[in-house]
N, C-alpha and C positions, 0 to 999 in steps of 0.2 A: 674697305678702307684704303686710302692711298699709302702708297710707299712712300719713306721719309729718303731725299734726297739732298746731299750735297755736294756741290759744287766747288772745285777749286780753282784759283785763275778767274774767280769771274767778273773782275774789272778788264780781261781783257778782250778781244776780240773773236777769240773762240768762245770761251765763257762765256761772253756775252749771248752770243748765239744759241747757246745751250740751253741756257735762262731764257730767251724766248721762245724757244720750241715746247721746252719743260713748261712752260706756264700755260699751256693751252692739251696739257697731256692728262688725258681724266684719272691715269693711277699713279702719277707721280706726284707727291708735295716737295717742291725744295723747301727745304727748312733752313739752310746753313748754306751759308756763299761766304768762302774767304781768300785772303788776297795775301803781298807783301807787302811792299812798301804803301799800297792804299789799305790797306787794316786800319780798322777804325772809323773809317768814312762812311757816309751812307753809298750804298749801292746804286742810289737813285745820283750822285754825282759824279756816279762813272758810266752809267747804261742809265739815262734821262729816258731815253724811249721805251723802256721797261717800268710801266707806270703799276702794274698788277703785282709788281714786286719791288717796289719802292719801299714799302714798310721795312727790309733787310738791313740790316749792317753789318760790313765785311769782318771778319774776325779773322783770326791770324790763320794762317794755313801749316797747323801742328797737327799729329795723329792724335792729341787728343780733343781738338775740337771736331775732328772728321769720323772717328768713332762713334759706331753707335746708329749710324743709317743704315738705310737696306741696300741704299744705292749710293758708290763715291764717283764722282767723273772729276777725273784731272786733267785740268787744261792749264799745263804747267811746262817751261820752258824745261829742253833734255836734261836729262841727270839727277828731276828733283824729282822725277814719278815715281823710280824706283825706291827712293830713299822712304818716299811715304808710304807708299802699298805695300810694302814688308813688313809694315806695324800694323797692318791692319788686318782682321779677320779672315780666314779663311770663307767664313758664312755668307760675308761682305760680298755685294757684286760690285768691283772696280774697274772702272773704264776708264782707259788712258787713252786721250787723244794728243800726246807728245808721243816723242821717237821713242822713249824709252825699254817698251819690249816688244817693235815691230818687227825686228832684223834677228834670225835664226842662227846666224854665224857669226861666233865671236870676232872672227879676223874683219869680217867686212862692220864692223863694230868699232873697233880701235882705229879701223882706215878711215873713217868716215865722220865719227862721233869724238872718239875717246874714252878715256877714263874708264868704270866700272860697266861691266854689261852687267844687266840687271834678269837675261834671259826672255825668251818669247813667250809672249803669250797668247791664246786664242786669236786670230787674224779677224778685226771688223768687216769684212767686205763681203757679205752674204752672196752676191751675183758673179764672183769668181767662179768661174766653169776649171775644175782643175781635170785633169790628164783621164780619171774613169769615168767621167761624163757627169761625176756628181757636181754638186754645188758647197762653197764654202757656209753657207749657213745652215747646211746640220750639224759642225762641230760647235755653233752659236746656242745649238739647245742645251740650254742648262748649264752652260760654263759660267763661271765665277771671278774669269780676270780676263777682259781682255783689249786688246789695242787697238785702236783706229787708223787706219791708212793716212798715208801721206794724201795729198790734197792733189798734189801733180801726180802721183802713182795714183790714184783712183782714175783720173784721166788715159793716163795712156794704159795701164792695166785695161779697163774694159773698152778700149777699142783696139787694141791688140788679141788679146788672151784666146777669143772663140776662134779667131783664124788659125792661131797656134794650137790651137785643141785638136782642130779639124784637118790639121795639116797642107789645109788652101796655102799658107804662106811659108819661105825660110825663115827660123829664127836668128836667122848672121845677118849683120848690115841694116839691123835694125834702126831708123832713126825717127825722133819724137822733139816737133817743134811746137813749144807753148807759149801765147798767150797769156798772162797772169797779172789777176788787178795785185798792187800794193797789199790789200788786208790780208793776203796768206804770208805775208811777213811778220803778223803779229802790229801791236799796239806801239810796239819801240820806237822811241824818237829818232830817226838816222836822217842824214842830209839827205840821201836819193831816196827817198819815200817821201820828203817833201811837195807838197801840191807843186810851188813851183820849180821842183826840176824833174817833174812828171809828167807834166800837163803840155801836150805836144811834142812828147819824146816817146822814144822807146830803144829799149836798151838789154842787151844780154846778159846772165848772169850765172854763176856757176857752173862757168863751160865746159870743154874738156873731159867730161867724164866727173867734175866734182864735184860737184851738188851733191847733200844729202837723200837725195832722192836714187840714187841710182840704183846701191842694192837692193831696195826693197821692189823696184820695180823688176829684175831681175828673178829676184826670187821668187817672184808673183807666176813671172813666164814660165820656170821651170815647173810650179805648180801644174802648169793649166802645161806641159809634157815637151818644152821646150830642153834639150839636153845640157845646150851651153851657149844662151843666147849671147849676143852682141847688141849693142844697144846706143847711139849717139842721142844724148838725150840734150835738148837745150833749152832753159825758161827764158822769157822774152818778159822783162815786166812791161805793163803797158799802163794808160792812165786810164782805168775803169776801176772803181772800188771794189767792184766783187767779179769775180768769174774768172774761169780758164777755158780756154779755146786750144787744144790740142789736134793738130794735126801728124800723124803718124804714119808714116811709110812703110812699107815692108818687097821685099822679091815674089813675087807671084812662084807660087812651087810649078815644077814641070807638070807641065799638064790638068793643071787647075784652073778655070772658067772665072768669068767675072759670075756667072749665077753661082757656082760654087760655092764663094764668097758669101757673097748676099745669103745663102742656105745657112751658111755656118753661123752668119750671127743671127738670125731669123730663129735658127734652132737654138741659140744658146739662149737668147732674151724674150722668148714666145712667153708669156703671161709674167713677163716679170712687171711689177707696177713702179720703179722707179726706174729702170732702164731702159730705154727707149729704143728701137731702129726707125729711122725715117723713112718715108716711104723712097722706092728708087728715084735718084735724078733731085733728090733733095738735101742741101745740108744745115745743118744747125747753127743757131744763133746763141752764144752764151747769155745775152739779154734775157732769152725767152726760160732762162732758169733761176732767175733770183729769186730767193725767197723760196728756194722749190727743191726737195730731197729727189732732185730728177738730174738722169744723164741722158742726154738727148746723143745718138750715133746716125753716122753719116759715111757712104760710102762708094770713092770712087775708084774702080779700074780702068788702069790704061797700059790694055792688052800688049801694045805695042814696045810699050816699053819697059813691061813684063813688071809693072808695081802695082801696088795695093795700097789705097791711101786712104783713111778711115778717120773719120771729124769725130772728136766727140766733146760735147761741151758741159760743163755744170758749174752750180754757184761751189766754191771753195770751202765758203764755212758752212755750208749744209751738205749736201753730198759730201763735200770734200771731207768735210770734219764733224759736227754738230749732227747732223742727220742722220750719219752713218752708225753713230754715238747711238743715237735713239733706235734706231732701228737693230742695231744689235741689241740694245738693253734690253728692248722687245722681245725678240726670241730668245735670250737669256732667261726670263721670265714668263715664258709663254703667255704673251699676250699677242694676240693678230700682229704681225709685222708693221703694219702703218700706221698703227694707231701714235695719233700727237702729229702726223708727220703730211705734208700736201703733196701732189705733185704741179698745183699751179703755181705757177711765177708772178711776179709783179712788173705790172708796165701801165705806161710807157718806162 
């Protein structure tokens, strides 16, 4: 018999995503999709393309209409995930794919966020290689709370991390320039996410080191046995709706090979079915991941100039958020890791 699932947030664009992964997942039932300010609407007026769950209507997003599932996913702007998952069961499995309990230090908490830390919990990112060669998805068996990565940290996380595991690269003078459609902004009405001041532009944002993105990617590198990385991180938004394109730099370590390289992600990603290395002399297309729980890597050396520069691309709200969602919930519940989830894309 399927699991009863609830959804919060799911007028909006992670949500949404969530709702269509979940509707094609043979042990999950959503039953309960609720919103804020769209509460009360049909669900079929905010997610049209979600015809297999049209029959829903949004209800208010309170602990006690989210009581009482096997499964809660919060797909809710920072500061409200905490407030909800504190009322809710221990028993409960809740997955939060806001910021709310991804960041392990309170200081880089208040520097970044603010307000109340609500504390870490279980890391969504199963293909993290951390520092003793294990993988972050054995602490996904059986855990009962846990967060989903940043959309941009999924990105530069798995095309940095195996090199820093393996020690082919320095972790100082790290820097990671991304490509990012609009939707990992969310559903928000803002002037520069407008079609027309999008469409033939591109533009930087959260530079300097501020973007909420930075700690967690940080702390991801220290995982995988970086001591006190450094990191120039910068998103570029572009005008494609879905995807991010991360190109990533690094100092080639003394005396490490460009096949070095190649070995360390080869060994890190060998059987993994959502994370990809390309074959050599190849790099990835964000295109070729829409619609697809896939991180497609890419990887050039140039010896000469002692760097290490590594592509790696995925769709945002599936990799980056929604897929990640599922695929932990997966191992949460020991169910086969893919099950609901593809790694083909849509095209053209």
């Amino acid at each position: 018999m399927p699991l009863s699932v609830a959804v919060a947030g799911a007028s909006g664009y992670a949500g949404g995503e969530l709702l269509r992964l979940l509707s094609a997942h043979p042990d999950l039932d959503v039953t309960t999709v609720t919103a804020h300010q769209n509460a009360g609407s049909p669900l079929a007026a905010h997610q049209p393309h979600l015809r297999s769950l049209a029959h829903l209507t949004l209800q208010e997003t309170t602990p006690e209409v989210l009581a009482g599932h096997d499964v809660v996913l919060l797909a809710l702007p920072h500061g409200r995930s905490g407030e909800i998952a504190a009322t809710l069961p221990a028993s409960t499995l809740v997955v939060d794919a806001g910021a709310d309990h991804r960041l392990e230090s309170e200081e880089d908490w208040a520097e970044y966020y603010g307000g109340e830390h609500f504390g870490a919990w279980t890391y969504g990112m199963p293909e993290l290689v951390l520092a003793d060669g294990s993988k972050q998805r054995e602490a996904l068996r059986g855990a009962r709370r846990i967060a989903v990565p940043g959309c941009n940290v999924t990105a530069v996380t798995l095309g940095l991390a195996p090199a820093i595991r393996a020690g082919v690269v320095e972790a100082k003078d790290l820097v990671s320039v991304l490509a990012v459609g609009p939707s990992g902004a969310g559903r928000t009405l803002r002037t520069d996410l407008l079609a027309a001041e999008l469409l033939g532009s591109a533009h930087a944002y959260g530079v300097g080191g501020a973007h909420r993105h930075n700690p967690e990617i940080r702390q991801n590198l220290v995982k995988a046995g970086a001591s006190a990385p450094t990191l120039s991180f910068t998103p570029v938004l572009v005008p494609m709706s879905r995807g991010i394109h991360a190109t990533n730099a690094a100092r080639l370590a003394p005396g490490a090979t460009a096949a070095d390289v190649r070995a360390a992600f080869a060994d890190a990603y060998a059987g993994e079915a959502f994370v990809q290395l390309l074959p050599e002399g190849a790099q990835p297309r964000s295109a070729d991941t829409v619609g697809a729980n896939t991180c497609l890597v890419g990887i050039a050396v140039d010896e000469r100039a002692g760097r290490v520069t590594t592509f790696a691309v995925l769709d945002n709200l599936v990799k980056g958020t929604a897929g990640a969602a599922i695929q932990s919930v997966n191992l949460a519940l020991g169910l086969p890791e893919a099950t609901g989830l593809t790694v083909d894309g849509v095209a053209p």
